[in-house]
C-alpha positions, 0 to 999 in steps of 0.5 A: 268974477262972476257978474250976476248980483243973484249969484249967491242965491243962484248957486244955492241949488248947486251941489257942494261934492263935485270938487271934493277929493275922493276920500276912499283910501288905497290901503297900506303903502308897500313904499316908504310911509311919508310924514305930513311935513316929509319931502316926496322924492320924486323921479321923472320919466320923460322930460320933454316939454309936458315931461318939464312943465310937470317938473315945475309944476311939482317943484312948486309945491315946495314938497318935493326934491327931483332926485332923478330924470330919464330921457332917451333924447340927450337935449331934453335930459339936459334941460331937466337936469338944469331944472334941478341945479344940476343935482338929479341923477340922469338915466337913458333907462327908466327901468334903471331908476325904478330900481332906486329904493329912496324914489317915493313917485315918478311922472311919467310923461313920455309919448302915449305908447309907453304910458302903460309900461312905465306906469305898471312898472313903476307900480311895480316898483313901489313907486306912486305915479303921476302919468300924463293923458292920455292915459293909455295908447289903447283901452285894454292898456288902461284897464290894465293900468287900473288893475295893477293899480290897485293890486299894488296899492299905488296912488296914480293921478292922471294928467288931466288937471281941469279937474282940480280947477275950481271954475270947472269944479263950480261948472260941474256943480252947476250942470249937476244942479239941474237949472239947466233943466234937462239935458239932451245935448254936449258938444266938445270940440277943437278947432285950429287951422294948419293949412296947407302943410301941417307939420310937412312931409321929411323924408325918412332918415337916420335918427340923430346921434343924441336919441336913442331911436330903439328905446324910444320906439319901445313896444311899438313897432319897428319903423325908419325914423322920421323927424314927424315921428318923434318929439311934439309930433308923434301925436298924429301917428297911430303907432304912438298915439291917437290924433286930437281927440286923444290929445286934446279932447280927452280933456274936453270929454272927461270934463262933460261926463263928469258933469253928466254923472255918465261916462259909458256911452251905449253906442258909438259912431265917427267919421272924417278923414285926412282931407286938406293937410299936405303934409305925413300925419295919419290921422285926422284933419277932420273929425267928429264922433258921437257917443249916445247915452241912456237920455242924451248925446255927446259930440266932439268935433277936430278941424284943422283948417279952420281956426273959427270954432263955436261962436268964434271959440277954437275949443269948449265944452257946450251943455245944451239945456231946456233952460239954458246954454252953459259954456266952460272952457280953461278961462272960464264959464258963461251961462246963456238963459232960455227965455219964455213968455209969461204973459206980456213979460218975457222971462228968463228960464234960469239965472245967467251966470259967468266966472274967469278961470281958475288955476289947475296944475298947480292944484293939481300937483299939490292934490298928487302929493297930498294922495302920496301922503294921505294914501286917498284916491286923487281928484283924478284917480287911474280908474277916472282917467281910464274911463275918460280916456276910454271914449276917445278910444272908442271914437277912434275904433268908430273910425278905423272900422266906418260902423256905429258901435254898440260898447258893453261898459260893464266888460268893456267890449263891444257887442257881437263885433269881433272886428272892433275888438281887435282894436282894445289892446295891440300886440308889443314889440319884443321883449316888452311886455305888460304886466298881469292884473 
């Protein structure tokens, strides 16, 4: 609850749109056209633990009937498959249940390197797309999501559920009010401490009979399997996915740009490394990357060997005020006064505020069905993943390249950097290949 007794008065200078579904519609459905009180037929793509809590989250709504599950890992299809009572159809395969005519929409919750194809294929296919973050293992991948997208009229939501959390709503809406007065800073960050093994160092070995090593690879290239390559840890190599700040801190970056009303940086830079971890990961223990703006500045920081955080917080998003210091994180927000002196009286810049958290898959599921049904964008539509996606990416190419990179937005492309562009999309393992915009 919130704690200032001037609370009304206080939000009255906020902004009422920032939670607001988008209302633009996506046009006909080349798909089955749902009811309002029709149940949504549902396959999933990746069943491992995202790929279940996903399941769950979507049976919750009471709207949904999970006719299909596809894992290449025997154990996690199985458990799905007792999600649904034993009821779905099982397939290794996704491109088999794609084929299914009675599926109106799939999660596709798979490692970050097969986002794209499952999403584009599944668009493909007529089917509507809820896709994990984050959005694409590359930023040509995610804006190829977008253009087969809307060429295919398909509703896609992205995975990024703080969005459709009401205390994060009202924290945009507040940062969006002005009575932080002018905002010249952000920090993001996550902070945790793995020290000193990590996720250890297992020797290369034949893959386990119940997984289907090849297809999990996919369009990534050929490598010997390794246990910290596959499942929960594939997150921390480059062949799969991009570290903490695209795991994590697409989440944090999409809630700050969204409140800042600007997600297209005109320069970027980053530095770190694997610094202290013993253990096979490639990528960082320590990081941070900065993103510059028209009048202000982002930052988003990992470290991993050392669990403080920001004044004793391990992760959050700061927005730093000429009035005020506003922090908000999945349990809630807290807004800290600037003081000024007034002749003997030391005042307040603007009014100290807080809230607890706020629900924000649930709503998030329902907002997916919702869009299903309606045919209007949702609250985190493709194109709003994309370019929130976008900027980790951008971190990351800062690294690997050791420059300060100056980013077109408009064409996404750097500026006179041949060597930077060679990160936007990366080549497929045969036979895969993405489909064309």
């Amino acid at each position: 609850m919130t704690n200032d007794v001037n609370r009304r008065d206080f939000l009255k200078a906020t902004t009422v749109a920032a939670g607001a579904v988008t209302a633009a519609s996506l046009g006909p459905s080349i798909g089955r056209v749902l009811g309002a009180n029709e149940r949504v037929v549902v396959g999933v793509i990746g069943c491992g633990g995202m790929g279940r809590a996903n399941m769950r989250y979507q049976m919750g709504t009471q709207k949904v009937d999970i006719a299909a599950v596809c894992d290449v890992y025997e154990p996690h299809l199985q458990r799905a498959l007792e999600m649904t009572d034993g009821k779905a159809t099982t397939y290794k395969d996704f491109r088999k249940l794609l084929e299914r005519k009675d599926i109106d929409a799939v999660i596709v919750a798979t490692p970050d390197h097969w986002h794209a194809l499952a999403a584009t294929l599944a668009c493909e296919a007529g089917k509507d797309v809820f896709v994990e973050k984050p959005l694409a293992l590359t930023i040509g991948e995610g804006r190829r999501m977008v253009q087969v997208a809307r060429r295919t009229n398909r509703v896609v939501q992205v995975g990024t559920m703080q969005r459709s959390g009401e205390h994060f709503q009202r924290a945009v809406e507040i940062v969006k009010s002005g009575v932080l007065g002018k905002i010249s800073f952000v920090r993001t960050w996550n902070y945790g401490n793995e020290y000193p093994e990590g996720i250890g160092n297992p020797p290369d070995s034949d893959p386990p009979k119940e997984l289907d090593w090849d297809m999990w690879l996919g369009p990534a290239p050929y490598r010997k399997y390794n246990p910290n390559r596959c499942i929960y840890e594939f997150r921390w190599f480059w062949d799969y996915a991009g570290g903490k700040i695209t795991d994590w801190g697409t989440h944090l970056i999409d809630i700050a740009v969204w409140a800042m009303g600007e997600d297209s940086p005109k320069y970027v830079s980053a530095s770190g490394g694997k610094y202290h971890l013993l253990d096979n990961r490639e990528t960082p223990d320590t990081m941070e990357a900065t993103f510059e703006f028209d009048n202000w500045i982002l930052t988003y920081t990992n470290q991993d060997t050392n669990s403080h955080g920001l004044d004793g917080r391990g992760y959050g998003i700061q927005f730093y005020g000429t009035n005020g210091t506003f922090f908000v994180d999945r349990e809630g927000y807290e807004l800290f006064p600037e003081y000024e002196q007034v002749g003997k009286e030391r005042r307040a810049k603007t009014m100290p505020v807080s809230s607890g958290g706020s629900k924000q898959n649930e709503p998030h599921a329902e907002n997916f069905i919702e869009c299903i049904k309606t045919r209007k964008r949702p609250i985190c539509d493709v194109e709003i993943g994309h370019r929130s996606t976008l900027l980790p990416h951008l971190g990351n190419i800062a690294l690997w390249t050791g420059q300060r990179l100056q980013w077109d937005g408009k064409n996404e492309k750097f500026v006179n950097n041949p060597e930077a562009d060679k990160h936007l999309i990366r080549a497929y393992r045969s036979p895969w290949k993405l489909p064309e915009a």
